[in-house]
C-alpha positions, 0 to 999 in steps of 0.5 A: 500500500505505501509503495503505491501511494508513493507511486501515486501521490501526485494524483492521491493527495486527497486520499486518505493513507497516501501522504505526499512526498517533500518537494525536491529541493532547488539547488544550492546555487538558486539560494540568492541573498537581496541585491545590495547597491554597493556591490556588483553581483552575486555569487553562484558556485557548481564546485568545492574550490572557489576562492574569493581574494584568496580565502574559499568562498561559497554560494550567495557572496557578494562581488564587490569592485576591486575582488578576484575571484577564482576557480579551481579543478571541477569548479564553476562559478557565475556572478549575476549582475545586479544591473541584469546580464551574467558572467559564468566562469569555466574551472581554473578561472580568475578574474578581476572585477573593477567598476570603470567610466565613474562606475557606470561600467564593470570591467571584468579582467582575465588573467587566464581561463575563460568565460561566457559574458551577457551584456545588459548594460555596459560590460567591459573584458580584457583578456591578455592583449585583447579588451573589447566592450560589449552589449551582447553574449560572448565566450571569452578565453585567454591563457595570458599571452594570446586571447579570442572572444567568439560574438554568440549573440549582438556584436562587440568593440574591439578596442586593443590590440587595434579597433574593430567591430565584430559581428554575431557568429564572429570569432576575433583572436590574437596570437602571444606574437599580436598577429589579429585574425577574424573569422565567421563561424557557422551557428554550430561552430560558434556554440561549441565554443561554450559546450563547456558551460553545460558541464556546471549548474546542471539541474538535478534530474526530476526537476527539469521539466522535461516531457515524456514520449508517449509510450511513456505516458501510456505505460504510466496511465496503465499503471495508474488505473490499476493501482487506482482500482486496486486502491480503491476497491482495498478499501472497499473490501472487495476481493474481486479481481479486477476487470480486464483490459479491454482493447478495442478490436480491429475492424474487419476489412470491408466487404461488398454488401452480398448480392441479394438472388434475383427470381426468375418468374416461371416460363408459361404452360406450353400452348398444345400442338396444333393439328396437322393440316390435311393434304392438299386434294383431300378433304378433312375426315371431321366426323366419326364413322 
């Protein structure tokens, strides 16, 4: 019986002897303190090794101007700005956040490693020689000598090392020698670049929403009309078994309606021989002698 209702609580809360199981847990990362006006952003953390200025750090901390944060092995971390828009930070990233243009702007400054930028408001990114400023969804990655940044969505301003403008799906890089080169990537190449990202902030599966296939469904809904059955006809009392499954049979192929017989109406009585006619020069003997 507890298996069952288990089984059904979704569909049984009102029934008596099945209790409803706790609503699974959001993830830690979706525990958020208030936005505060004297700081950039709020902290996410998918890992045990974020460090803040040095010291370990966990989810809910508050990025201030001037803060380093920095990931290590099998970390991500993803900084939501309190003006709307993000930066999500790859494992062995760190960055520095700094507030710039009289603090109308963040500067987000990549010593090494790489992350994913949306842009709400004015967000400005250095990475090794390269410092673009965007309004718009970018990958960023550096290893501090040579830099590229890769236009997901909108475009991006190329301010060093030499101006340019660089357009969705577009990738712009420098070498560790200064050599620039610009690409355009198909739709695919250009989001392979961030297939990194979905290693982190994944949702635990049963929380995802995600549909069914139809066999699926079918399956579930057998299962829980016997167990509705069985349920109810438990506390009944009844030890009937319960009632088949009916399925609804194929129906037989069409056929020509049969041809009903046609009567044929019976010939009529043969009418008698006539008599022979008498040969020619001789009378007919008509009379009986």
């Amino acid at each position: 019986m507890k298996r069952l209702c288990l089984l059904l609580s979704p569909l049984l809360v009102t029934i008596s002897g099945c209790e409803q199981p706790p609503p699974a847990s959001p993830p830690p990362w979706e525990h958020l303190p208030p936005v505060r006006e004297d700081t950039i952003g709020r902290l996410q953390v998918d890992g045990t090794h974020a460090y803040l200025n040095g010291g370990p750090v966990t989810n809910g901390a508050y990025i201030r101007a001037g803060d380093v944060l920095s990931t290590g092995a099998n970390t991500g971390a993803k900084v939501i700005f309190n003006w709307g828009g993000y930066v999500q930070l790859d494992e062995n990233t760190d960055p520095e956040f700094t507030l710039v243009r009289q603090g109308a702007c963040v500067l987000v400054k990549f010593a090494h490693g790489r992350g994913l930028l949306k842009s709400v408001q004015c967000v400005e990114a250095q990475a090794g020689p390269l410092a673009v400023v965007l309004k718009s969804l970018v990958n960023l990655q550096t290893t501090g000598e040579a830099a590229q940044v890769t236009v997901l969505e909108g475009q991006i301003e190329v301010t060093s090392p030499q101006s340019a403008l660089v357009e969705k799906f577009q990738q712009y890089s420098v070498s560790g020698a200064g050599a620039v080169n610009l690409v355009t990537l198909t739709p695919e190449q250009a989001q392979a670049t961030v297939a990194w990202k979905n290693r982190f902030f994944r949702v635990p599966a049963g929380q995802a929403g995600e549909g069914m296939s139809p066999e699926v469904a079918v399956g579930i809904g057998a299962v829980v009309g016997a167990g509705l059955w069985e349920l109810f006809h438990h506390k009944s009392g009844s030890s009937h078994p319960p009632p088949p499954t009916h399925t609804t049979p194929a129906a037989p192929p069409a056929t020509a309606p049969a041809t009903p017989p046609v009567e044929v109406p019976a010939a009529p009585p043969a009418p008698p021989p006539a008599a022979s006619p008498a040969p020619l020069g001789r009378p007919a003997n008509t009379d009986a002698d």
